[in-house]
C-alpha positions in Angstrom: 62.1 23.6 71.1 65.7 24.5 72.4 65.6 27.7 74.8 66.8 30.9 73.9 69.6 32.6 76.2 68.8 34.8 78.9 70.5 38.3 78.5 73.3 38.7 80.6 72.9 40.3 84.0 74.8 43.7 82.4 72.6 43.6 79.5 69.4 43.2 81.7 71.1 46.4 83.2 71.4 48.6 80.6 68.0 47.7 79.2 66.8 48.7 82.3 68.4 51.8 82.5 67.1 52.6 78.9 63.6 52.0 79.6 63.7 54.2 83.3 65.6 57.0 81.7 62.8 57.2 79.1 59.8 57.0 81.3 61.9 59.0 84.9 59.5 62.1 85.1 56.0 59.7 85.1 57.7 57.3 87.3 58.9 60.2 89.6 55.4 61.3 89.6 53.9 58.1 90.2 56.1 57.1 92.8 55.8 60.7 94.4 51.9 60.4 94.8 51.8 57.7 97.4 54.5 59.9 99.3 51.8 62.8 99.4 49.1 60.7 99.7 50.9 59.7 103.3 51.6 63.6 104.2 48.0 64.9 103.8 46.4 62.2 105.6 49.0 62.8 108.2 48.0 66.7 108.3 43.9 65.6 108.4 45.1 63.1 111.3 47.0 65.7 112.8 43.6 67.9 114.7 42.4 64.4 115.8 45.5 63.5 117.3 45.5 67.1 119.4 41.8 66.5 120.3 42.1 62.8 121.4 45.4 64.4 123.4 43.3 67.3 125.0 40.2 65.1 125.4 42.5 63.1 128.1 41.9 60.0 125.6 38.4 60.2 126.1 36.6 56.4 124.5 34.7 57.3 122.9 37.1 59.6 120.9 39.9 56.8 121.3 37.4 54.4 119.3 36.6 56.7 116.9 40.6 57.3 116.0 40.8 54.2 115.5 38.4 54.0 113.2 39.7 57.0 111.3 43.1 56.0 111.6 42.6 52.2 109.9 40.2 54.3 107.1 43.3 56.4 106.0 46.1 53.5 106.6 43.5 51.4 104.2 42.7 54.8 101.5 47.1 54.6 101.9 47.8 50.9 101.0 45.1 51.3 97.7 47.0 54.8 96.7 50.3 52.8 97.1 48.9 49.3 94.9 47.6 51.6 92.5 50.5 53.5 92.0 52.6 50.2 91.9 50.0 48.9 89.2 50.5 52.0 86.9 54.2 52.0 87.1 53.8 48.7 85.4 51.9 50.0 82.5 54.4 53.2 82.5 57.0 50.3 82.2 54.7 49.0 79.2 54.2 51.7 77.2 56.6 55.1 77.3 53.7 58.0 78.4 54.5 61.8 77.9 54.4 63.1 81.9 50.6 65.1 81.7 48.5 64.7 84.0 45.7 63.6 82.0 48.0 60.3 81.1 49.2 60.2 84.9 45.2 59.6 85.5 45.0 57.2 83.0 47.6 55.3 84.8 45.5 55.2 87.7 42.6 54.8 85.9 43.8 51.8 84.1 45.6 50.5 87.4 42.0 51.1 89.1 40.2 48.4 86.4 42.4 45.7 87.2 42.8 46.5 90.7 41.3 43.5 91.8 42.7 40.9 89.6 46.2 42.2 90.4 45.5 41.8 94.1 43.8 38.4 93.4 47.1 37.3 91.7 48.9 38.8 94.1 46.9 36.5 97.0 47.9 33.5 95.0 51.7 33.8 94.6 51.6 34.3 98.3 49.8 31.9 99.1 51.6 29.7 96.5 55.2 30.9 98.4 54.1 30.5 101.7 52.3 26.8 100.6 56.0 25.9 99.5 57.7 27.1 102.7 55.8 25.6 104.8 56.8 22.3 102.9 60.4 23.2 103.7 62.8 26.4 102.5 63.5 24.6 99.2 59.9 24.3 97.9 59.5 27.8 99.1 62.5 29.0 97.3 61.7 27.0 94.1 57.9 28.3 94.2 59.1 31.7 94.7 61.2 31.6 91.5 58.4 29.7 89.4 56.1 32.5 90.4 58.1 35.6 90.4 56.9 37.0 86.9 53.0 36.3 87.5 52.4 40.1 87.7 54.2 40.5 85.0 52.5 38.2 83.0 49.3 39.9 84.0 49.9 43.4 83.3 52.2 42.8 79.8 50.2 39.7 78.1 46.9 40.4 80.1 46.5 36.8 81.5 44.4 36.5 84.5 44.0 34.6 87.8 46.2 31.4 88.2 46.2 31.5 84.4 49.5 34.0 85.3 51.2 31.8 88.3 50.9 28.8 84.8 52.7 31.1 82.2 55.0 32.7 85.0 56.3 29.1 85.8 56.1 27.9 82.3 58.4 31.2 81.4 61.1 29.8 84.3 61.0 26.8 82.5 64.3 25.7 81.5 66.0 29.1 83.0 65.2 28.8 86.4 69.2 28.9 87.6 69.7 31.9 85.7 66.3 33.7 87.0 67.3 32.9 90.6 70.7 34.0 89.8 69.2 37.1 88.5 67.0 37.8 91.1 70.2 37.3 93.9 72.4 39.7 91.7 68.8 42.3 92.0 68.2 41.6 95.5 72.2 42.5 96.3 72.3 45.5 94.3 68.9 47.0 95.3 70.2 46.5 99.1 73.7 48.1 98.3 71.5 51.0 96.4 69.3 51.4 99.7 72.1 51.7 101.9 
């Protein structure tokens, strides 16, 4: 079977554009709630960081911010994979912004929490396997491997079942995905600065 074209890198662009101008309120939303998440366990942080600076960093209270503190970095980092998640299934299907289909975002992201981070392990591990080979495996791997969450969340295939069909989707097009992921790279950096 001959491969089919790529789009071009401007069509890829205005796609894009399409499908975020449809869906920029629930993305806005579900980008915005890791952001809060961050500032009210900063305010609940706040007392214990007066009290551990009053207690003249008594141990027993240094131990126990510690404790606290790595509780709410961890509560942060799910917050921030589950909003990740659902902005993929916002990407998936265009959802009216409620806030009963913002929580089924997160409730959907929730159920396939741990496969995504499970597929997420293995293209890292994958990437890092390759680099440690030498930069070009690393770089070739990363390019093989780049759609396996994408795989996952759009065509629902799981484990290394995705890092198969993300490689077998390079196939044949893996100049023009590493082009396209350059051109990406480049432009997200010049849209950050």
């Amino acid at each position: 079977m001959k491969n089919q074209p790529l789009l071009s890198i401007g069509d890829l662009f205005r796609k894009s554009f399409h499908a975020y101008k449809d869906r920029a309120l629930s993305m806005g939303v579900l980008m915005l709630i890791p952001f809060l998440a961050f500032v009210v366990i900063g305010i609940l942080l706040l007392p214990l960081i007066i009290a551990l600076f009053f207690s003249n960093f008594n141990t027993t209270l240094v131990l126990l911010s510690i404790v606290v503190f790595f509780v709410f970095v961890l509560i942060c980092c799910v917050i921030n994979i589950l909003s990740y998640i659902a902005l993929f299934y916002c990407l998936k299907k265009t959802v009216p912004l409620t806030i009963d289909n913002i929580k089924g975002l997160f409730l959907k992201a929730w159920g396939v929490f741990g496969n995504y981070l499970w597929i997420t392990f293995l293209t890292g591990l994958m990437v890092i396997l390759g680099f440690l080979l030498l930069i070009i495996p690393g770089i070739i791997f990363s390019v093989w491997f780049c759609l396996a969450t994408f795989v996952f969340v759009f065509e629902g295939t799981r484990g290394s079942k995705a890092l198969q069909q993300s490689k077998q989707l390079v196939k044949g097009y893996w100049w023009a995905v590493f082009g396209r992921i350059i051109v990406l790279q480049i432009t997200t950096t010049i849209i950050s600065l």
